[in-house]
N, C-alpha and C positions, 0 to 999 in steps of 0.2 A: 503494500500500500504506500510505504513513503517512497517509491518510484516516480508519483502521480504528483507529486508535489511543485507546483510554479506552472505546471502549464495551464491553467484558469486563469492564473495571471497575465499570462503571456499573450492567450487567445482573449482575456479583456482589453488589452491595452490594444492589442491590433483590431477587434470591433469598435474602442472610442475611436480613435485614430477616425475612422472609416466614417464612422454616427458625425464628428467632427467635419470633417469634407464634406459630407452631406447637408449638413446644417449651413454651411457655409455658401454651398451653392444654390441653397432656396435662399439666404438672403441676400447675398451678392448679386445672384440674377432676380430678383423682383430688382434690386437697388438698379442695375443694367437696364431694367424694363422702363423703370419711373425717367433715367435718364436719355432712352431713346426716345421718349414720349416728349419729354421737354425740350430735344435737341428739333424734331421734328415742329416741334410747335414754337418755336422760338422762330426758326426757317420759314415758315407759314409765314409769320407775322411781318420778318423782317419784307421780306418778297412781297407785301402786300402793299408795306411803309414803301419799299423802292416803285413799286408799281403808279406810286401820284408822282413820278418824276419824269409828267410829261414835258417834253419839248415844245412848251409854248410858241416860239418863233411861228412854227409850222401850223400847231393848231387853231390857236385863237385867229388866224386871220382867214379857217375854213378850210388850212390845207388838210394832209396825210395828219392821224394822228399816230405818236410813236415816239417811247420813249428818251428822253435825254441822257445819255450813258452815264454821266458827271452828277445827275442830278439823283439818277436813280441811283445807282453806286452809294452816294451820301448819304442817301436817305436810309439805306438799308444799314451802310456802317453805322452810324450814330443810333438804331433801331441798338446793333449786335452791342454796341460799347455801354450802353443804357444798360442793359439785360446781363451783361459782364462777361459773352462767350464771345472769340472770337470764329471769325470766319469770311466768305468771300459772296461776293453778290458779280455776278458776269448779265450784263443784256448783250440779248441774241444779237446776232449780225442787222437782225430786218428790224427792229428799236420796237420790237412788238411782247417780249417774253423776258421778262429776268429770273433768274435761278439764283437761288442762296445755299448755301452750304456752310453749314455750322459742323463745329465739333465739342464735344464738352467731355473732360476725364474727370473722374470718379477716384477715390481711395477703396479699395476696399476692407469690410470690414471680419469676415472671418478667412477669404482664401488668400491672406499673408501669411497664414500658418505655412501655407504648401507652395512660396514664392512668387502666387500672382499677387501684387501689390495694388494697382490701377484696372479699371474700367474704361475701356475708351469708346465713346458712340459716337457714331455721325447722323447728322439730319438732313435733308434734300427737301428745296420747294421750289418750285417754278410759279410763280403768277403773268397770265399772260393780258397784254392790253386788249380788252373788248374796245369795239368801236360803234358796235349796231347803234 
């Protein structure tokens, strides 16, 4: 019988271990989930702030409507620097659509046990100019 001895031990400490990683990854990934949610909505918003960056010259006197690169560009940085993520605002070639692209990291808070440290999400939005 004292053969038997330390291995309950042994096979406890490698089931926490395991229970541990696991605990870690239902909290680290909801934490992942809340900040793809907020990378993507942040992107939304900025894309929508660059999206009033019409090019007056052209519209107000009845021309093409279509956005101002310089205008819209600003509007979305100062949206991203307001909000504290950074990231990049591009209008399309035809001054019709801007895309935002944010990023936001994360610490994490139980998978530094196992050397992931950081969470990193990206968010994508495109708002394009209507004209009807």
């Amino acid at each position: 019988m004292n053969d038997d001895r330390g291995r309950v031990s042994v096979f406890l400490a490698i089931a926490l271990a395991g229970v541990l990683i696991l605990i870690g990854m239902v909290a680290d990934g909801g934490a992942r989930l809340r900040a793809m949610q907020r990378a993507d909505n942040i992107a939304a918003e900025a894309a929508r702030a660059a999206g009033q960056g019409i090019d007056g010259g052209t519209a107000i006197p009845g021309g093409e409507k279509q956005l101002d690169p310089e205008l819209a560009s600003q509007a979305a940085r100062e949206y991203l620097a307001a909000a504290g993520v950074p990231g990049t605002a591009v209008v399309g070639e035809d001054g019709k659509a801007v895309t935002v692209e944010v990023t936001i990291t994360r610490d994490t808070a139980m998978l530094s046990l196992i050397g992931i440290t950081t969470i990193r999400v990206t968010g994508r939005a495109t708002a394009v100019l209507r004209t009807e």
